[in-house]
C-alpha positions in Angstrom: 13.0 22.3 -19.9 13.8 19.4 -18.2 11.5 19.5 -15.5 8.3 19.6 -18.0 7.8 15.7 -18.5 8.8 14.8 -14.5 6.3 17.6 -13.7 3.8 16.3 -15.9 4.5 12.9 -14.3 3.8 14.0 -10.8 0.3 16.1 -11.8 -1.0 12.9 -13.9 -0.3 10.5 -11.2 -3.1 11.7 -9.7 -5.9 10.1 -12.6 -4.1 7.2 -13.3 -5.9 3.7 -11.3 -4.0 1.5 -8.8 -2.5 -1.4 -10.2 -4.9 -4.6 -10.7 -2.0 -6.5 -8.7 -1.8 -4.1 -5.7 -5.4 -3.9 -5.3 -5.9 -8.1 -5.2 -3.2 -8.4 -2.9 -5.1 -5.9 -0.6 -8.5 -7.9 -0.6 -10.2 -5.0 -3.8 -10.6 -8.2 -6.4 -13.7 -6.7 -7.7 -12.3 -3.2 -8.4 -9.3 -5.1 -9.9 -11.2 -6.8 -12.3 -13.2 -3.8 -12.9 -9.8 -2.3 -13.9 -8.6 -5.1 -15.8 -12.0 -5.3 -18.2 -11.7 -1.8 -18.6 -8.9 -1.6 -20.1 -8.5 -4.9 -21.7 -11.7 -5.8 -23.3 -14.1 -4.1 -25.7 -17.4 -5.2 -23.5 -15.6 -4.0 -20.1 -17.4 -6.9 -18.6 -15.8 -8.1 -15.7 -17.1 -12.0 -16.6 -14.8 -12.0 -19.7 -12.7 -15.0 -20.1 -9.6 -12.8 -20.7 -10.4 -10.8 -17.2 -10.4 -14.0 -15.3 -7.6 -15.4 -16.7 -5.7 -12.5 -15.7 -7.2 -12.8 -11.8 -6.2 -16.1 -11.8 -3.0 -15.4 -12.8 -2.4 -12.6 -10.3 -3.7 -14.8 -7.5 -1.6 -17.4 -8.3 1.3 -15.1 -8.6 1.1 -13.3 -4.9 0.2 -17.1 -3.5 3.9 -18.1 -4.8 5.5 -14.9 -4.0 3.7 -15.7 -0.4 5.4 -19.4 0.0 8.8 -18.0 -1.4 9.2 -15.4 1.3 8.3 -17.5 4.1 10.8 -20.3 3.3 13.8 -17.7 2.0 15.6 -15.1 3.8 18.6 -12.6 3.3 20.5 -15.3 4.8 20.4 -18.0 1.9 22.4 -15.2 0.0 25.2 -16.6 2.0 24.6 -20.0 2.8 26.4 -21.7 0.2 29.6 -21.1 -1.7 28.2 -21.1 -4.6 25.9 -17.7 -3.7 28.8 -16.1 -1.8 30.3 -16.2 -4.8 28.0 -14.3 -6.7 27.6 -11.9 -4.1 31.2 -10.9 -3.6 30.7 -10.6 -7.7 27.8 -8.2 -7.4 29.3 -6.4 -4.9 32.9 -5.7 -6.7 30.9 -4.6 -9.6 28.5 -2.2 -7.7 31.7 -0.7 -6.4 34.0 -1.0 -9.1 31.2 0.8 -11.6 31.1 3.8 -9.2 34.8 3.7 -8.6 35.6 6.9 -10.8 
């Protein structure tokens, strides 16, 4: 009984398209936007203003995800006081909440 929606999960996978963001920020901007009008505008035209709204704002978002990781590493977790702080805090928690 508790298996039936997992398995039906898994088997459905299967027809389901790739994500509009995944597929842009692997170079397939013209099967993203075919998703996209697909399933967000009546005309499924790929022209629609809504459609590239949406690309732009997908580019935009992997170009500052792109500038974020190259000037930030694990490291700046501890480089001040301030975030060592809040990492001892997230760390107590993770292992006081499993503690019983």
């Amino acid at each position: 009984m508790q298996a039936f929606l997992p398995v039906t999960q898994i088997v459905s996978i299967w027809f389901l398209p790739e994500s509009p963001r995944w597929l842009v920020s692997n170079g397939m901007e013209s099967r993203a936007a075919t998703i996209l009008a697909q399933y967000h505008t009546e005309s499924q035209d790929e022209r629609d203003p809504l459609v590239m709204f949406e690309m732009a704002q997908i580019r935009h978002a992997i170009r500052m995800e792109e500038e974020i990781n190259q000037s930030t590493s694990y490291l700046s977790l501890f480089q001040t006081p301030g975030n060592r702080r809040r990492m001892r805090l997230v760390l107590g928690i993770a292992i006081f909440s499993q503690w019983r």
